[in-house]
C-alpha positions as CSV (number, residue, x, y, z in Angstrom):
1,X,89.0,163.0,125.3
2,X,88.3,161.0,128.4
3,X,92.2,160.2,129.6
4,X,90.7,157.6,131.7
5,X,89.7,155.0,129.1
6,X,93.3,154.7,129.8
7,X,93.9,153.1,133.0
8,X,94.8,149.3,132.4
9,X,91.9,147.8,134.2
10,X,89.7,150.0,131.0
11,X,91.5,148.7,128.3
12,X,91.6,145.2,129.8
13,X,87.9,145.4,130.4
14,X,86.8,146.7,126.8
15,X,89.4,144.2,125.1
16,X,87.4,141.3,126.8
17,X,84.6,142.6,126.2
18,X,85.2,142.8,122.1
19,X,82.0,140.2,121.3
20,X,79.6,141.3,123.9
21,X,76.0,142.9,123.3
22,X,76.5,146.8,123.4
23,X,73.1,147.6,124.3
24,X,73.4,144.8,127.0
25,X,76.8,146.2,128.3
26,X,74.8,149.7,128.2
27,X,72.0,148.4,130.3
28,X,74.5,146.7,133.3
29,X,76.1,149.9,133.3
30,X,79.5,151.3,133.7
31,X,82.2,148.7,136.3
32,X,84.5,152.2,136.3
33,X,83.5,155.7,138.3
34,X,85.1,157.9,136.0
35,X,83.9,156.5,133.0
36,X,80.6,156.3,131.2
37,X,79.4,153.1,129.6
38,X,78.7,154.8,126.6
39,X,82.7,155.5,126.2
40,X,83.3,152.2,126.7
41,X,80.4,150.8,124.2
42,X,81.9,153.9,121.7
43,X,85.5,151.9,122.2
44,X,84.2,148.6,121.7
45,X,82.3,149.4,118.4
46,X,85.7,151.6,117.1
47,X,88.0,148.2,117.9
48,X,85.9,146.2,116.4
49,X,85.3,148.4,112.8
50,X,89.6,148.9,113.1
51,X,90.2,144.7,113.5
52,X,90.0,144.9,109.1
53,X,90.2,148.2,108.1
54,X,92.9,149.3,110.8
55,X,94.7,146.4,112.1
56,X,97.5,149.1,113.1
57,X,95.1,151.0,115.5
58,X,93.4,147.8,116.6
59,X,96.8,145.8,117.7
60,X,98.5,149.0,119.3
61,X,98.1,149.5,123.3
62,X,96.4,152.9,124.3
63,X,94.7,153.7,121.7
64,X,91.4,156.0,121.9
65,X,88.7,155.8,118.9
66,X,86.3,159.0,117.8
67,X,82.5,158.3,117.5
68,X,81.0,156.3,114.6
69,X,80.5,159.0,112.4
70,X,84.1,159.3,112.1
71,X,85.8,155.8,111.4
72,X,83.0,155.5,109.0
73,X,84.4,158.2,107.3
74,X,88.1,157.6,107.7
75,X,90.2,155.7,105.3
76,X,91.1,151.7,105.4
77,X,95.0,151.3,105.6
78,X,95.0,149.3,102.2
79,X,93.8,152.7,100.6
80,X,96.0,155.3,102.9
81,X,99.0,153.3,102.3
82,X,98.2,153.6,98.3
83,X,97.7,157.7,98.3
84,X,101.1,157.3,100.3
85,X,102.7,155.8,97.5
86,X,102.0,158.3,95.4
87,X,104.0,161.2,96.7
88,X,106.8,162.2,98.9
89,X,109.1,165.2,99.8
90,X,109.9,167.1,102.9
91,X,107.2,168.7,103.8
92,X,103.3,168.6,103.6
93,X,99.8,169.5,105.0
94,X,96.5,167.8,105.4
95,X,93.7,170.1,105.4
96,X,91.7,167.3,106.8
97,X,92.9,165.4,108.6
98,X,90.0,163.2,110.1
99,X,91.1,160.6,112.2
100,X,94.3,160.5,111.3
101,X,94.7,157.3,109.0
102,X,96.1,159.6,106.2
103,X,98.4,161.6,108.0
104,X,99.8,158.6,109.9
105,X,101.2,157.0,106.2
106,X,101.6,160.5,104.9
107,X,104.3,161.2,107.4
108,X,106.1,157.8,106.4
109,X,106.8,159.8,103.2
110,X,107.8,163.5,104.4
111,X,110.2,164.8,106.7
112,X,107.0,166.8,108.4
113,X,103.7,166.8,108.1
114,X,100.9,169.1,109.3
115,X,97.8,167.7,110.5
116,X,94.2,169.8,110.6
117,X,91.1,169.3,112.1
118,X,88.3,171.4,112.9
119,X,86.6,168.8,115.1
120,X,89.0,170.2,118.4
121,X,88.3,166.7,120.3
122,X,89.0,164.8,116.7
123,X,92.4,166.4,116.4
124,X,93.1,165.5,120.9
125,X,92.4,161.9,119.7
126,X,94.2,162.2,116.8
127,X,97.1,163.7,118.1
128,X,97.4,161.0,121.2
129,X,97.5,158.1,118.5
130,X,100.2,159.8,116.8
131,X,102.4,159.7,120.0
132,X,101.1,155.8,120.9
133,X,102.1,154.9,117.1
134,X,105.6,156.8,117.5
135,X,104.8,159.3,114.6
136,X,107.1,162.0,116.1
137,X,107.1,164.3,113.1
138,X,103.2,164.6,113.0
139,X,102.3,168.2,114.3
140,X,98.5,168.9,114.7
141,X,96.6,172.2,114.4
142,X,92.9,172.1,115.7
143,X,91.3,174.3,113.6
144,X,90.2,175.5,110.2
145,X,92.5,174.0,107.3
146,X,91.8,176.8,104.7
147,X,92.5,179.6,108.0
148,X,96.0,177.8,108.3
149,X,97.2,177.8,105.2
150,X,96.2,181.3,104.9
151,X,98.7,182.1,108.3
152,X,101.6,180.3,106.8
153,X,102.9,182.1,104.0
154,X,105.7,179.5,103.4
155,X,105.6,176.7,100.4
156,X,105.5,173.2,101.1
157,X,105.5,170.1,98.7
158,X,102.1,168.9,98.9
159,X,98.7,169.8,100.1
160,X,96.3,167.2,101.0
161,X,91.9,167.5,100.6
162,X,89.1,164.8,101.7
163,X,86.5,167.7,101.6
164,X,83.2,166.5,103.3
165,X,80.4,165.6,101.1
166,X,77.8,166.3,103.9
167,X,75.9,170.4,104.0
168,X,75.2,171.8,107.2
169,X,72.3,169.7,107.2
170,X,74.0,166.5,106.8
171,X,72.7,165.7,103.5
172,X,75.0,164.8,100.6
173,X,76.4,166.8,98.2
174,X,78.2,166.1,94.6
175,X,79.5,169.2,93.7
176,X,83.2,169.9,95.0
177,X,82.4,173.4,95.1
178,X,79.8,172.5,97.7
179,X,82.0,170.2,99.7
180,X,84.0,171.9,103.1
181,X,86.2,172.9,102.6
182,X,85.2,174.3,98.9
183,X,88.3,173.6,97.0
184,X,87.7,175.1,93.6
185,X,87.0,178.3,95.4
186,X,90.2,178.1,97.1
187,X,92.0,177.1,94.0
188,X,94.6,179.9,93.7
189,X,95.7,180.0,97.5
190,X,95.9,176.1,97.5
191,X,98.3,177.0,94.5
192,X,100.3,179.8,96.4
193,X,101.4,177.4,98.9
194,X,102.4,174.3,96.9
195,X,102.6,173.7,93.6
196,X,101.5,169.9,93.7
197,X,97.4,169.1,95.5
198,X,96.4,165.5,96.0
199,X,92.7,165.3,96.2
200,X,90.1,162.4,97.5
201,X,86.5,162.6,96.2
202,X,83.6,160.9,96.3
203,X,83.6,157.8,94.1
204,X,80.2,158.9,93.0
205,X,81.8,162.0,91.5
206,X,81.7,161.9,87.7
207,X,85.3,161.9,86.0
208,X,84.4,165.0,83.4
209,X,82.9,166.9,85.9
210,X,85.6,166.2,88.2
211,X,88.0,167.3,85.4
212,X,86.1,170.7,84.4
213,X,85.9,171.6,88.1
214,X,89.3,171.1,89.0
215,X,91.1,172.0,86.1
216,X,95.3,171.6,86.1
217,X,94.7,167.3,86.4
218,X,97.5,165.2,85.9
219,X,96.5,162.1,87.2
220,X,93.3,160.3,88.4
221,X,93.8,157.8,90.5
222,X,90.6,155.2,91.4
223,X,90.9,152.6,94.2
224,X,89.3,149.6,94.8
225,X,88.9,147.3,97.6
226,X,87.3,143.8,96.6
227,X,85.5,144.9,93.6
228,X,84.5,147.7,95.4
229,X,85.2,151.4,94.4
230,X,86.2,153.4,97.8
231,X,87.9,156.6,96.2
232,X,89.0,158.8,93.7
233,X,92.1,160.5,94.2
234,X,93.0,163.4,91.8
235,X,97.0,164.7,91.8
236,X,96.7,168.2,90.6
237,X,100.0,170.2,88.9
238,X,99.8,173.6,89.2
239,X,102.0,173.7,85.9
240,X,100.4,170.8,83.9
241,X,99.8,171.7,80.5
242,X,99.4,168.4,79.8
243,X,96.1,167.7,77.5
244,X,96.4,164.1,78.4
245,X,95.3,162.9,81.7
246,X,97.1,159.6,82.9
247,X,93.7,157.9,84.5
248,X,95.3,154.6,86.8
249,X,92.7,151.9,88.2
250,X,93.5,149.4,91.1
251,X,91.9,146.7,92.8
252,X,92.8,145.2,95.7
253,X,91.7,141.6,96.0
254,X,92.6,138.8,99.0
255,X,95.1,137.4,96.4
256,X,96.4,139.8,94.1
257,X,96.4,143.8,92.8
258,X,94.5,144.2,89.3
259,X,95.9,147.2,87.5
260,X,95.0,149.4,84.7
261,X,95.7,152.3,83.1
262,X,96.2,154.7,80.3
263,X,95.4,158.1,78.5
264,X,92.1,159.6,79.1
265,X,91.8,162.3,76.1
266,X,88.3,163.6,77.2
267,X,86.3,161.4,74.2
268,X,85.9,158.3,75.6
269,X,85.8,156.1,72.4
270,X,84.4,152.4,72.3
271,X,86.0,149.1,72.0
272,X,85.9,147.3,68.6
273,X,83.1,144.5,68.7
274,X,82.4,140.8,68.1
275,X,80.3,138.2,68.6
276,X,81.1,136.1,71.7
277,X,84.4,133.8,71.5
278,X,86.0,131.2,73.9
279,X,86.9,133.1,76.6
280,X,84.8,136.0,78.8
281,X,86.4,139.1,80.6
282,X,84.5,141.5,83.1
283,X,86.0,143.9,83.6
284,X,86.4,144.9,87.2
285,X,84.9,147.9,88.6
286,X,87.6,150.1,89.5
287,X,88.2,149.7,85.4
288,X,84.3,150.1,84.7
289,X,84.4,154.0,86.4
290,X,87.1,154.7,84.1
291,X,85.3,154.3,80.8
292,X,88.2,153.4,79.1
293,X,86.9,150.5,77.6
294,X,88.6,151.3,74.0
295,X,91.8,150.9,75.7
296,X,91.0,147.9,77.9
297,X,90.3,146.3,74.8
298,X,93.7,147.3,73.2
299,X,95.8,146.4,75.5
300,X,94.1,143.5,76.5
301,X,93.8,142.1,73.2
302,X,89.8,141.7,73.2
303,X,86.7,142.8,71.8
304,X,83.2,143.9,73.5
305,X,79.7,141.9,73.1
306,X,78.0,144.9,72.8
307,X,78.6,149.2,72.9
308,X,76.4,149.2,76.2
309,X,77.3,145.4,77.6
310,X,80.7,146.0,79.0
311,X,81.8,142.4,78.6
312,X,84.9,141.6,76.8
313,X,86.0,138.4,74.7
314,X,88.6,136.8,73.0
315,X,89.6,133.3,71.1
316,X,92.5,133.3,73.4
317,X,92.8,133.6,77.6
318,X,94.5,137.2,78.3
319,X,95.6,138.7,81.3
320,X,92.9,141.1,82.3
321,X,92.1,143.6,85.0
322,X,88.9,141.8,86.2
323,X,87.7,138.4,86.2
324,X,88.0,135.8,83.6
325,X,85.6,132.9,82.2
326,X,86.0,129.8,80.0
327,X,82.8,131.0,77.5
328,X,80.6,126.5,77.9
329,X,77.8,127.6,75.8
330,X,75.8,130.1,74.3
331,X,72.3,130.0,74.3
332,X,69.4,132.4,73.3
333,X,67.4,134.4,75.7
334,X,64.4,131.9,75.3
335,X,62.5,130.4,78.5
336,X,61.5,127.2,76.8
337,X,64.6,126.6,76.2
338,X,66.7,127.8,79.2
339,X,63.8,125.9,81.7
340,X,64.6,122.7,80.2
341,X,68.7,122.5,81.0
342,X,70.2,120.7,83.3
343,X,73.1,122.9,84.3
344,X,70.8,125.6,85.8
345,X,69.6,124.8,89.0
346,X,72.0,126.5,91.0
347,X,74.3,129.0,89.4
348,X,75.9,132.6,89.7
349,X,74.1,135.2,87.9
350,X,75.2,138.5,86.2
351,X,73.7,140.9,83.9
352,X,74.8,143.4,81.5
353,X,72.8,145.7,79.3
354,X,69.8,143.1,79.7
355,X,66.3,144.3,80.5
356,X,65.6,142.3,83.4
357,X,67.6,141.9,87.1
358,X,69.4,138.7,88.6
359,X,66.2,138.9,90.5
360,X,63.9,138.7,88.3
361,X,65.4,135.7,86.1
362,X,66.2,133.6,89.5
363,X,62.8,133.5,90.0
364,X,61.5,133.0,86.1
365,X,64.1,130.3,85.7
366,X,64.2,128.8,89.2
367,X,67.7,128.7,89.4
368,X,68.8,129.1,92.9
369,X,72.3,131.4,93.8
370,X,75.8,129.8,93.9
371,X,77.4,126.9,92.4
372,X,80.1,126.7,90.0
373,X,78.5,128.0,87.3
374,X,78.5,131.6,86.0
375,X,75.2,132.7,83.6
376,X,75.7,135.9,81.5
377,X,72.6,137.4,80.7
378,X,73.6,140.4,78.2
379,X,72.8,141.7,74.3
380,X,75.4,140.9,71.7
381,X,76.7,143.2,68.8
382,X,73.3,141.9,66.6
383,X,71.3,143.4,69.7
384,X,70.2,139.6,70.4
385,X,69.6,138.5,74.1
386,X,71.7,135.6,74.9
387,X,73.2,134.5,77.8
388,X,76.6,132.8,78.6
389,X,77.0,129.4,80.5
390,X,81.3,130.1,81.8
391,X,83.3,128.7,84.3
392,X,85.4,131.1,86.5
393,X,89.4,130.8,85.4
């Protein structure tokens, strides 16, 4: 960690230069002896990912950012202040501890917290942002998690995991067990030094096999950021001998927090179904990785088009955990017919369980993207092809 970047004529220099062309800046050079351009260009490119997904880091004076690799990796705020809701005592550990977006909300929640890192420069920059942020009760160790927990014999309230999903190679991996570190493997001394884990996966990372690798589940926990999945969080009991797993969805939208959730038994059972009604509900897609769909439908009051279409519907508008449509018209999956309307020169597309892609049917129908209107292209219960002219509620 370069301690120069620093000096107030750096900082000035790489906040003005927030908009500029890096691989211009990089070809002028460095204005500053003890400083490479490429740490300034590596600056520039970490303010400008934090404006959104860390306005804390971005608005805060003296802040250093790691390479790329890393803030890629690292948590928004909007999903490390969630996981932060979710627990709390007096002490705890994070076995990874990245960047330090975690840690940072963690520690709002616990007396002390314990930050690890492998990555020794990782955990310098890490540990310098803690200080600049005030987060006194932060102490970092710059080494192996899994060797740390193993040299403190003590018990603590909660251990936290983000394994990496990368091998040595740096391609992907999906099994935990092949994740770093390997957290089924280390199962009973993660146990032996608290009895309550909090895990992040993959969103990739199917829920049963999740489940079966993990064992001692009591809640699943899967976050969304504008109809986007961005984790899975598993809270582990060493003492649950609960069969039922509480499963919770969330979504956080520019306006408002969709929420969901309910019982997941292990056999996922299917909503009731019915031919297409007045109103259309999609569910969103934190509520889609569930699988839940039987109980969407429950407590939503609704039915499903179709087993494998995903799309709800009801005679009456319901407050559901995605979006909502006014159902216009319902037409058959015919091109001599669709060609021929008025209404569908310019529209928003979506399809479900339907043999061709948004693609494909823009250019068949020559409809252009956007507009006010929404076209559902889908099979109902009678395996028909239809397609839904809505308006967004």
């Amino acid at each position: 960690m370069n301690k120069a970047l620093l000096l107030p004529e750096v900082q000035e220099f790489i906040r003005k230069n927030l908009k500029i062309d890096l691989s211009k800046l990089i070809l002028k050079g460095s204005p500053f002896p003890h400083v490479s351009v490429q740490e300034i260009a590596a600056q520039i490119n970490g303010m400008r990912r934090a404006e959104k997904k860390l306005p804390t880091w971005f608005n805060a004076e003296g802040i250093i950012f790691p390479p790329n690799i890393n803030l890629e990796q690292t948590s928004s705020e909007i999903t490390a202040k969630y996981k932060a809701s979710l627990v709390s005592g007096k002490e705890m550990t994070d076995l990874t501890g990245g960047f330090g977006i975690d840690s940072f909300f963690f520690a709002e929640r616990f007396e002390k917290l314990t930050h690890c890192e492998l990555d020794p420069e990782l955990s310098k920059i890490a540990s310098h942002n803690f200080k600049v942020l005030g987060r006194n009760n932060i102490h970092t160790f710059a080494g192996d998690g899994i060797a740390f927990l193993k040299d403190s014999p003590q018990k603590i309230d909660l251990i936290y995991l983000d394994p990496a999903r990368r091998d040595d190679y740096g391609g992907k991996v999906f099994l935990l067990e092949q994740c770093t570190p390997d957290v089924p493997g280390n199962m009973e001394l993660l146990f032996d030094r608290s009895n309550k884990l909090l895990i992040k996966t993959s969103p990739l990372l199917d829920l049963k096999a999740g489940i079966l690798e993990l064992k001692n589940v009591a809640e699943i926990h899967i976050v969304a950021v504008n109809n986007e999945v961005k984790e899975l969080l598993w809270l582990l009991e060493k003492d649950f001998a609960e069969k039922e797993i509480r499963i919770k969805t969330v979504n956080f939208l520019k306006k408002n927090v969709q929420e969901f959730e309910a019982v997941y038994a292990g056999n996922l059972e299917d909503a009731p179904l019915s031919l297409p009604g007045k109103y259309l509900f999609e569910p969103n897609p934190a509520v889609m990785k569930s699988g839940l769909f039987a109980e969407v439908a429950s407590q939503t009051g609704t039915t499903k088009l179709h087993s494998n279409s995903h799309l709800f519907t009801s005679d009456e508008i319901q407050h559901f955990p995605g979006r909502s449509f006014k159902v216009l018209e319902i037409l058959p999956y015919l091109k001599k017919i669709l060609k021929k309307h008025p209404a569908f020169k310019k529209a928003n597309i979506t399809t479900r369980n339907f043999p061709k892609t948004v693609e494909d049917l823009r250019k068949e129908l020559k409809i252009e993207d956007g507009g006010d209107s929404y076209l559902f292209f889908t099979t109902n219960l009678n395996n028909d092809k239809i397609m839904l002219v809505c308006e967004k509620i």
